[in-house]
N, C-alpha and C positions, 0 to 999 in steps of 0.2 A: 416892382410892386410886391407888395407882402402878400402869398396865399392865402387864401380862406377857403374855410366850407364851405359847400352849398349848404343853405338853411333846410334843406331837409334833411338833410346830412346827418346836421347838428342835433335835430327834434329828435332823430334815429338814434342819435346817440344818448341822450338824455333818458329815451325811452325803454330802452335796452340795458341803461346802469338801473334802473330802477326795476326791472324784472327780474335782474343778475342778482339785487339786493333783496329780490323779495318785497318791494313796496312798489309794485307798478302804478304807472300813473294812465290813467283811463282802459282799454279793455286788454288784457297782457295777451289772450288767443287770438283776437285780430291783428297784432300787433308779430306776433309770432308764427303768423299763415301767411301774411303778407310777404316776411322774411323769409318763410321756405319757398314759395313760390315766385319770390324773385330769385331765390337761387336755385331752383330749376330751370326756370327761362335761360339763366345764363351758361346752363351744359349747351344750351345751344351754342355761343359764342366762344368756346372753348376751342382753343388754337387759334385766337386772336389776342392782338394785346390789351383789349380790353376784354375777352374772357378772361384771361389770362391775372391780371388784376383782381376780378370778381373770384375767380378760382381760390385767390387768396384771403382774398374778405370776405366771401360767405363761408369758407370753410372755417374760419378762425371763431366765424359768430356764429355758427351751427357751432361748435364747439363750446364755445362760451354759455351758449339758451340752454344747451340738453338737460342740463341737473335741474330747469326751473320746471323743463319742458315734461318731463320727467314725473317728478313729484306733484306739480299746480297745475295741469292742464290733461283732462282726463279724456283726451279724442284719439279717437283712431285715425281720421286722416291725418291730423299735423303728426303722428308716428311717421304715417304714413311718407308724408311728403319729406321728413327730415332723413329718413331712410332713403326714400328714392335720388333727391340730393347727395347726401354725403358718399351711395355706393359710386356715382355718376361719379364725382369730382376723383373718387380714389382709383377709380377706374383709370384715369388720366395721369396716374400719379407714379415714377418711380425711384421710391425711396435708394435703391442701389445708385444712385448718381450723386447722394449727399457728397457733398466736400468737406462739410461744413468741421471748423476744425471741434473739440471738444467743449460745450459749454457756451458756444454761439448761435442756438436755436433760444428763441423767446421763450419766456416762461410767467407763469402767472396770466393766463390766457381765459380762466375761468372766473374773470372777475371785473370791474369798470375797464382797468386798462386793455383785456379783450375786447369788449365791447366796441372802446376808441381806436385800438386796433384796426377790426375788423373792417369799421366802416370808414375809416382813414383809408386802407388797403385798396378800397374799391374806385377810387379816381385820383388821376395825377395831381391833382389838386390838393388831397386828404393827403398824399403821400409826401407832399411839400409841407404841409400843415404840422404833419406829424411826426418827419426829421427835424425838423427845427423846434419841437416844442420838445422834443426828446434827447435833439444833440444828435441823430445819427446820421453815420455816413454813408456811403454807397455799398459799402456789406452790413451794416448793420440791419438797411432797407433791404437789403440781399436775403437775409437771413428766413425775413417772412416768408420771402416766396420758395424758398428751401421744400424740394419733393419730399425727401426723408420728412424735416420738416411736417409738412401738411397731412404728410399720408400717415403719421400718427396721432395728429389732433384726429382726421376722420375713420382713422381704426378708432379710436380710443371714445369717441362721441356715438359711434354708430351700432358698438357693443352695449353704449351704457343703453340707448332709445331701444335696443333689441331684447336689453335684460329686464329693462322696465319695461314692456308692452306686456311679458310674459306676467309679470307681476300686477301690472292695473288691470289688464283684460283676461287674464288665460286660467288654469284652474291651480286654485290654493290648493297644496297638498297637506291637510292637519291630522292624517289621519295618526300621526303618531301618538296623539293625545289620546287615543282609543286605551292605549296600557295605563293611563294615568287616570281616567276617568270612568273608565268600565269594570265591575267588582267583575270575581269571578265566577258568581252563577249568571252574569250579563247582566245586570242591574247596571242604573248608574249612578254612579259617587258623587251626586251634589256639593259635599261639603269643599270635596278635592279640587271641581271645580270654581265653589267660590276661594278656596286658598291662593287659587293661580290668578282668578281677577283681583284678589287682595292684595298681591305683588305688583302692585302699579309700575315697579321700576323696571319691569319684564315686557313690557308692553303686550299682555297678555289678551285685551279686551278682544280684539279682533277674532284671533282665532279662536277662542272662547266660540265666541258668536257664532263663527261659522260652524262649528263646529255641533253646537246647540240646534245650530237652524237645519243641517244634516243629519243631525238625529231625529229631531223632528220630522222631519220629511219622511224619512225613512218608515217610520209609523211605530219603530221600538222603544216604543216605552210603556212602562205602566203607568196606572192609573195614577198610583200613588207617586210619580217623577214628575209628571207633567207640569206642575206650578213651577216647581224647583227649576225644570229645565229651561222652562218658557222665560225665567226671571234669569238666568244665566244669559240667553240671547239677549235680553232685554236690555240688562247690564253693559253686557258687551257694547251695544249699539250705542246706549246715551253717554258711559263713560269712555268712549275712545276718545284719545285725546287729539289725534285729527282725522277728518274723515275719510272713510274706508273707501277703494277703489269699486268698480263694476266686480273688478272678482270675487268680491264680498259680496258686493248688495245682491246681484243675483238672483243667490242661493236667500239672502236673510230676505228679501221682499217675498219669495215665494213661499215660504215658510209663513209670513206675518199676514200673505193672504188666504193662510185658509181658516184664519179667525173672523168667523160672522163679527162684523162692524154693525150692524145693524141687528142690535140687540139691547133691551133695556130693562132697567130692574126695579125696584122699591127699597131698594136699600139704602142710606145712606152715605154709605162710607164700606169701603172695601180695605182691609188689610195692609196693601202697597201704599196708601196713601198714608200712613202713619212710619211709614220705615225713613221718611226723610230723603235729606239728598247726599247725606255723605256716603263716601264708598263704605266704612266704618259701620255706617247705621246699617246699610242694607245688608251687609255681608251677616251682621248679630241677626238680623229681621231672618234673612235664609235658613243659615246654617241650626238656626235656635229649631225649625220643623224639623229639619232633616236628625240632628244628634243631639234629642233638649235634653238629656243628660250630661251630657260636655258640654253643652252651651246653654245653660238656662236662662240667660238673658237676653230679651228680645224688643226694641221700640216698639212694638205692635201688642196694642193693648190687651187686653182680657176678653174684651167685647168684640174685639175682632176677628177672635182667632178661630172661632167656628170655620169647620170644612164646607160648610151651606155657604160662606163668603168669599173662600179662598178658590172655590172651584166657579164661583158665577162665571157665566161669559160676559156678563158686563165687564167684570174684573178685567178679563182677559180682552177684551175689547179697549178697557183704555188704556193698556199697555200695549198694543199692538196697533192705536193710531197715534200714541205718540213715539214710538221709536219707528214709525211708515216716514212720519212729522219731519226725522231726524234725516233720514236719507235719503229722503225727497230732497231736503237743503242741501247735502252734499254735492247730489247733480245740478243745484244752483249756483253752487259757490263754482264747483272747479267743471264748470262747463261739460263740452262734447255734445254730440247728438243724443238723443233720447236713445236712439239704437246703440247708441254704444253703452247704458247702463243697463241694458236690457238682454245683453246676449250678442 
């Protein structure tokens, strides 16, 4: 009789190339909690032959998920549980017993054919499925379960979820921009800073932003910084170009909360409403206040440019519910708990 999958097998797998690819099909974090938490159930069965099996297909597809898990799924527990699996399984594992001769361990394991891999590896069934749709033999199937083997997919998976936790939850270090942004009677360099959000290919918007949002907080600024700096966050926040982890927003929500939202004016038209949406326009709109001798060109008309317009709290109030707007979406898009964008 020819092998087959079990059909949930299959789903798993379909569902899993398409999280690998970046296009998941229905919700990629339940889909990838289910996965860690079936492979912590299975430390329990570890020194059987069918731990034994799972040992090898969850570690291969923990391996596989980390980069999506990583980048697109912004939770502390699935860290969480991907950590507590992968230390489990390496726990079990000793790479000083490889045989394996040079260039007979798997490769391309971070991609569909992981995926197929992984959840082939986990039943004798998938493991007949997946000799025969590959041509291998009894070391070829040897090779997967290979300790060496394994125990560097989950070194190698369990640094990357270790180095990204540090990175989506723990604290950005920007203070280096301090020499690039701060003159030296302590003032700060507006312009410099819109030069470095002008460098789009730098990917500068983020820590810009945080960086903005730390100063602000902080309470150092004058009178006279204040629009400029508050438009540097602001920037930061609407032009990144994907959205920023909890170790961003943090710091930026707490800064954009201490702009009264409830506040209203008789003005028509505020100054930022004329600057447009290009990076281009905004960057002339800025730097034209801060150095209108080097930049006397500005999208911001004549009638706007009164200081009674540019300092309203209205002004600064609808810049501060639509960049709130912004990452608020972000904790939509890439999930986690509420507690986890919040500290």
């Amino acid at each position: 009789m020819t092998p087959t999958l079990p059909a949930d097998h299959s789903q798993l797998i379909s569902d899993l190339c398409g999280i690998i690819n970046d296009y998941p099909n229905g919700d990629p974090e339940l889909t990838l909690s289910v996965l860690a938490g079936d492979a912590t159930d299975a430390l329990d069965r570890v020194g059987t032959p069918e731990g034994r099996r799972e040992l090898t297909g969850y570690t291969i597809l923990l391996y596989a998920t980390c980069a999506y898990v990583s980048a697109r799924v912004f939770s502390k527990s699935l860290f969480e549980t991907y950590t507590e699996a992968l230390d489990g399984f390496r726990a079990t594992l000793d790479p000083a017993s490889c045989v394996c001769p040079a260039g007979a361990h798997p490769e391309d394991l971070d991609s569909e054919y992981g995926a197929e891999a992984g959840v082939s590896m986990l039943t004798e069934a998938g493991r007949a499925v997946f000799a025969e749709e590959y041509g291998l033999h009894d070391e070829g199937l040897a090779a997967f379960d290979c300790d060496g083997f394994l125990a560097g997919l989950a070194d190698q998976a369990a640094d990357y979820i270790r180095e990204a936790h540090e990175e989506v939850f723990g604290h950005i270090d920007v203070s280096h921009l301090d020499a690039q942004f701060i003159r030296d009677g302590g003032g700060i360099d507006v312009v410099a800073m819109q030069e470095s959000i002008r460098r789009t290919w730098e990917h500068n918007t983020g820590p810009v932003a945080l960086w903005s949002a730390r100063r602000w907080l902080s309470g150092q600024v004058r009178d006279e910084e204040r629009l400029g700096l508050f438009l540097c966050m602001w920037m930061g926040i609407d032009q990144t170009h994907a959205p920023l982890p909890p170790s961003y927003t943090r710091d930026l929500t707490a800064a954009l909360d201490t702009v009264d939202l409830d506040v209203s004016c008789e003005h028509s038209r505020h100054p930022w409403s004329a600057a447009g949406t290009a990076t281009e326009s905004r960057y002339r709109a800025v730097v034209h206040l801060y150095a209108p001798g080097e930049h006397p060109d500005t999208p911001v008309p004549a009638e706007l440019s009164a200081r009674e317009l540019r300092e309203c709290p209205a002004h600064y109030a609808e810049l501060a519910r639509s960049a709130l707007a912004d990452v608020e979406g972000w904790s939509d898009t890439y999930d986690g708990e509420d507690e986890d964008w919040e500290g």
